[in-house]
C-alpha positions in Angstrom: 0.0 0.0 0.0 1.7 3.6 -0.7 2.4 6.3 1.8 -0.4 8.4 -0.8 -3.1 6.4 -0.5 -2.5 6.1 3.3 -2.4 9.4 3.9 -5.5 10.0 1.8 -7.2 7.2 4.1 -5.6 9.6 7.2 -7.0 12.6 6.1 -10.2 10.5 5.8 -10.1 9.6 9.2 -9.3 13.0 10.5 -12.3 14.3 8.5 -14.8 11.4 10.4 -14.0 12.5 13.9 -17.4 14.3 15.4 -18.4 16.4 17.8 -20.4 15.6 21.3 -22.6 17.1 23.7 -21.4 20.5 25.9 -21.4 19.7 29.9 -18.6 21.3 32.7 -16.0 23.7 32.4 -13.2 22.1 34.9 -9.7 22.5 32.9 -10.7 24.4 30.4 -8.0 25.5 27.8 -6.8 29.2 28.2 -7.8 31.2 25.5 -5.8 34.2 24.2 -7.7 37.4 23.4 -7.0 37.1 19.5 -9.6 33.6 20.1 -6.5 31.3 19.4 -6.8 28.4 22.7 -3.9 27.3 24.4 -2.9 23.9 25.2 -1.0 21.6 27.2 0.2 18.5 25.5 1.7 15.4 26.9 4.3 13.2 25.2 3.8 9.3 26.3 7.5 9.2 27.0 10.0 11.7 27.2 11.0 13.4 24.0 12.0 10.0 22.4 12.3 10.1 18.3 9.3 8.3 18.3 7.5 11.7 20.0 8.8 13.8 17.1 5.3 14.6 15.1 4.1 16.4 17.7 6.8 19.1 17.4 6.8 18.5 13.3 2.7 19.4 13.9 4.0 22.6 15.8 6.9 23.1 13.4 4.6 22.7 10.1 1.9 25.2 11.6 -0.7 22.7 11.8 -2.0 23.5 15.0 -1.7 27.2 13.8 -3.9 26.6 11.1 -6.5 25.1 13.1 -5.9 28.1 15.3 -4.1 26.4 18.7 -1.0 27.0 20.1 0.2 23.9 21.9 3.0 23.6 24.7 4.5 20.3 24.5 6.0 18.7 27.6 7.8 15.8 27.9 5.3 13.0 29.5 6.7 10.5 31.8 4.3 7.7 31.3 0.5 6.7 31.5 0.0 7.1 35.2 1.7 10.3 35.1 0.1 12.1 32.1 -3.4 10.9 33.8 -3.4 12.3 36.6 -2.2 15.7 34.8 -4.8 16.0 32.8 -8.0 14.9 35.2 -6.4 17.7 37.6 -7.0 20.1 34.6 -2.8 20.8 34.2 -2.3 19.2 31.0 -5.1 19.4 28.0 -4.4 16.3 25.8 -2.0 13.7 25.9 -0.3 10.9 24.3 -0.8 7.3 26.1 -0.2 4.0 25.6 -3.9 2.8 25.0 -3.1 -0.7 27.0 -1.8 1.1 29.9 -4.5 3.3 30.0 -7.2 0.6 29.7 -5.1 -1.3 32.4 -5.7 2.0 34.6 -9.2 2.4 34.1 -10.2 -0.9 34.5 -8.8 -0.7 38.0 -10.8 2.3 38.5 -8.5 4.8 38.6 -9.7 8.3 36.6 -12.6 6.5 34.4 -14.7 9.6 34.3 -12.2 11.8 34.0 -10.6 10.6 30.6 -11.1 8.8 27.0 -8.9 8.5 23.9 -10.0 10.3 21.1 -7.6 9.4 18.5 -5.1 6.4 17.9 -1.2 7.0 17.3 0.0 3.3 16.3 -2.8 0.8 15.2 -0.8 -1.7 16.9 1.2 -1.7 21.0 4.8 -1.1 20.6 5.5 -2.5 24.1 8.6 -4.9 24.1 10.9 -6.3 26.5 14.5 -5.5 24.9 17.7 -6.9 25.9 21.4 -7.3 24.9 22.3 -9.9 22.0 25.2 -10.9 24.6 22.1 -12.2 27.4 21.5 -15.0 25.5 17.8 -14.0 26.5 15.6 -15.1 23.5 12.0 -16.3 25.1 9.8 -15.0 27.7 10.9 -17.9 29.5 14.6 -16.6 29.7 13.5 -13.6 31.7 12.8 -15.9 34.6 14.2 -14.8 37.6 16.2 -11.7 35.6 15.9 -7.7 36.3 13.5 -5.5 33.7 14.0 -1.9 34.0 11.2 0.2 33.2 8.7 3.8 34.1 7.1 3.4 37.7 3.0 3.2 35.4 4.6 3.2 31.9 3.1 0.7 29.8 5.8 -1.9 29.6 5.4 -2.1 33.3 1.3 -2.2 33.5 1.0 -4.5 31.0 3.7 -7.4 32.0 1.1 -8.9 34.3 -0.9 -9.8 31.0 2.0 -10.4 28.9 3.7 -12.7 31.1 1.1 -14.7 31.7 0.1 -15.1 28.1 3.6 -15.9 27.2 3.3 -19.3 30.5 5.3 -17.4 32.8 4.6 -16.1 36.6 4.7 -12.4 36.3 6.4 -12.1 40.1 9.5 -14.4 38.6 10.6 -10.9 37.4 12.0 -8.2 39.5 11.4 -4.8 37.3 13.8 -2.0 39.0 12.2 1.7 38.6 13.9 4.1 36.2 12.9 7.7 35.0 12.5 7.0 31.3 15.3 8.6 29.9 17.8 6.3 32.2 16.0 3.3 31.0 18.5 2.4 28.0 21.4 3.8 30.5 20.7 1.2 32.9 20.5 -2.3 30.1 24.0 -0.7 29.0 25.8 -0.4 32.2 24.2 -4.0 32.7 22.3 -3.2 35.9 19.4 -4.7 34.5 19.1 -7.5 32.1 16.2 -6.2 30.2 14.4 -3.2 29.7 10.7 -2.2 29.2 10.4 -0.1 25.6 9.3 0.3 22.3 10.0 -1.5 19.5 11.3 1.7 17.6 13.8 2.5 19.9 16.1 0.1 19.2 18.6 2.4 17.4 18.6 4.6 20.5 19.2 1.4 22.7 21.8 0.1 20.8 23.8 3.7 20.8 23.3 4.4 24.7 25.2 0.3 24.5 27.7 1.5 22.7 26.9 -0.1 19.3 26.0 -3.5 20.8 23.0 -4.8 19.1 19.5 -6.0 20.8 17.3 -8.2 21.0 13.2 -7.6 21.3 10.5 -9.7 22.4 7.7 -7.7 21.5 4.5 -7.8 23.0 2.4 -8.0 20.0 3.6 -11.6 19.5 2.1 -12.2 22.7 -1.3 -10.5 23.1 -3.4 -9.3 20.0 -5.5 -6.5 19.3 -3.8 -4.0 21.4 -3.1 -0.6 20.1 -0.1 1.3 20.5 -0.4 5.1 21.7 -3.4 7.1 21.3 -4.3 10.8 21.7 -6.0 11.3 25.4 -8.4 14.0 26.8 -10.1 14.7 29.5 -13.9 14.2 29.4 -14.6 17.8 31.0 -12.9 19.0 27.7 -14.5 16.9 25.5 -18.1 17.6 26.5 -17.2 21.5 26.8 -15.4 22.1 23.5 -15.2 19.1 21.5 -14.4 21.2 18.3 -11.3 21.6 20.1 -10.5 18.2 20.8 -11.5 17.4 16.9 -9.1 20.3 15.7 -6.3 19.1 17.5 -6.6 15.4 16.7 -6.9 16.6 13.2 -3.6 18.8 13.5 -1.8 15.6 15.4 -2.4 13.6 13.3 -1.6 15.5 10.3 1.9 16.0 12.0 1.7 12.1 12.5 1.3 11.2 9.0 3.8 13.8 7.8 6.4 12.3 9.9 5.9 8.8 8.3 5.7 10.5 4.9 9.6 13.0 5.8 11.1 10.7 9.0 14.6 12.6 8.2 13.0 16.4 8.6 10.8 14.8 11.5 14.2 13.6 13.4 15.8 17.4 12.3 12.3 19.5 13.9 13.3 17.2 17.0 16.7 18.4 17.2 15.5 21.6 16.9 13.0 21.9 19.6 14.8 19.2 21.5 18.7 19.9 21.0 19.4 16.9 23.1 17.7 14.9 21.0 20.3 12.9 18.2 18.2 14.0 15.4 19.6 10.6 13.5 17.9 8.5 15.8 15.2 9.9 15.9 14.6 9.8 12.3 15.0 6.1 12.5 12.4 5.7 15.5 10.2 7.6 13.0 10.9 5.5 10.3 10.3 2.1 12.2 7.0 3.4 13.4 5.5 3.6 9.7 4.1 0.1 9.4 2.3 0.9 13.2 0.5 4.0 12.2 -0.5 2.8 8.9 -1.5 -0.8 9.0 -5.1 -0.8 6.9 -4.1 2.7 5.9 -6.3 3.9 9.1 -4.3 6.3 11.2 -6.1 7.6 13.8 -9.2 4.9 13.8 -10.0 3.3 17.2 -12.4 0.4 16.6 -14.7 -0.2 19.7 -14.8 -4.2 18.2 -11.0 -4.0 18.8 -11.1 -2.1 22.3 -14.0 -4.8 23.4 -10.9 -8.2 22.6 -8.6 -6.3 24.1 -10.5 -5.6 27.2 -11.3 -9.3 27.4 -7.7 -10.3 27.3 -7.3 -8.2 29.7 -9.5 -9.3 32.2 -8.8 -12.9 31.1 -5.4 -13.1 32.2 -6.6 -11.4 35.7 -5.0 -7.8 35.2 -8.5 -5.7 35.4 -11.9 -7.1 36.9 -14.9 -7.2 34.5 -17.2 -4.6 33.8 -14.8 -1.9 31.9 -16.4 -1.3 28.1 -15.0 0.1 25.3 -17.4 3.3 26.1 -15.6 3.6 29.1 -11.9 4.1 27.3 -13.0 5.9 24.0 -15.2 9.3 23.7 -18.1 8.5 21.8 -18.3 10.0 18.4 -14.2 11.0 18.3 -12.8 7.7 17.4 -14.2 7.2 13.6 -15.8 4.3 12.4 -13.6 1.5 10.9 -13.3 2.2 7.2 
């Protein structure tokens, strides 16, 4: 499928998302005097190469045109950006989607927040470890050290993961680790494994010196989980959902762009982010293409999809029953399936 008709199927997506009903006010946007709103966005995870459309979207103008003006923080995971934005500091966010659900069906902030848009159409959650481990299976990580984000994804969804996969989720030990030390900590070998993405492994490999990795991805695990997706909080939504329609259509727009230019994506990075090696970043970028574009639907969620993954979920005993995919999406933002 070409990048062309993709982003025509994009741009159809963007163009599906609908408004809903007006309710509270709590956390409302600021909104300058010239009627441009302000906004607070979230990364899901530092300012990682995979991050990068967001600042391309700010870089391009496509928040501009759709008259925001976005400030975009560094996020430091899903239990982090939550709580943010249902105490009204942040506006939108990026999360992972499983982590998210994971938190919602243990009944933490479940009126306070819904995804509106999706970022990858499938989880990017792996376990990665050195080549040199000789770590190959799930099995392997028996009785080994993960590093990951106190309520980052990786670490919310092992339960699930490691269960699926035959093995008992306390065999693990997982050591805490701000995110940016995560890929620090596998290379100085004070952990034998590391909760990330998929599309980090470039970054990995040069925080280890050029020693190559080795992933065992989740997705080989557990189906029909997405990857990130676009978060708001529900006070937002019913109070100005044009808002949360024009951003998701400006995020995504950066999203697609990115795919489309992953070389000027990993450059706007740099820019914004001068710590950020604008080579790796491109190549994060680049690996996330066959995420965001799988069907050609970027930003579709697909309540059919949400409702196996919830019962995955609760069938390997991470969240009770009773969450529903109208629980974790906002009705009439996440567009129909093509």
């Amino acid at each position: 499928m070409s990048i062309r008709i993709a982003r025509r199927a994009a741009a159809a997506a963007v163009a599906g998302l609908m408004t809903v009903t007006a309710g509270c006010t709590t956390g409302e946007p600021a909104k300058a005097p010239d009627g441009v709103d302000k906004v607070t966005y979230l990364t899901a995870f530092a300012s990682f190469g995979r991050e990068a459309y967001a600042w391309v979207a700010l870089e391009k103008g496509f928040f501009r045109d759709r008259n925001i003006e976005v400030e975009i923080k560094p996020g430091q995971g899903s239990a982090d950006n939550l709580k943010l934005l249902a105490a009204g500091q942040a506006q939108f966010s990026a999360n992972d989607l499983s982590g998210v659900m994971i938190t919602l069906g243990q009944g933490d902030y479940q009126g306070d927040v819904r995804a509106v848009a999706a970022i990858q159409q499938r989880t990017l959650n792996s376990i990665t470890v050195l080549e040199s481990s000789g770590i190959t299976t799930p099995a392997d990580l028996v009785g080994k050290r993960v590093g990951g984000v106190p309520g980052g994804a990786p670490m919310l969804l092992w339960p699930a993961y490691a269960k699926l996969a035959g093995i008992d989720p306390g065999s693990v030990q997982w050591v805490n680790s701000p995110a940016q030390q995560t890929p620090g900590l596998l290379a100085a070998g004070r952990v034998d494994g590391i909760g990330q993405f998929t599309v980090a492994r470039g970054t990995v490999e040069k925080a280890a010196q050029g020693r190559p990795v080795r992933l065992l991805p989740y997705s080989d695990v557990i189906a029909d989980l997405y990857g990130n997706a676009v978060i708001a909080p529900m006070t937002l939504i019913r109070d100005d959902p044009d808002l949360v329609r024009r951003f998701s259509e400006a995020i995504l727009e950066g999203l697609v762009y990115s795919i489309d230019h992953p070389d000027e994506a990993g450059q706007i990075l740099h820019k914004h982010v001068p710590s950020a090696d604008p080579t790796a970043a491109a190549q994060e970028v680049a690996l996330m293409q066959p995420y965001v574009l799988s069907n050609a639907r970027a930003g579709v969620l697909d309540p059919e999809r949400i409702a196996r993954a919830i019962a995955v979920l609760q069938g390997a005993g991470v969240i009770p029953a009773g969450l529903t995919p109208a629980d974790v999406i906002a009705s009439g933002f996440a567009a129909s399936p093509a």
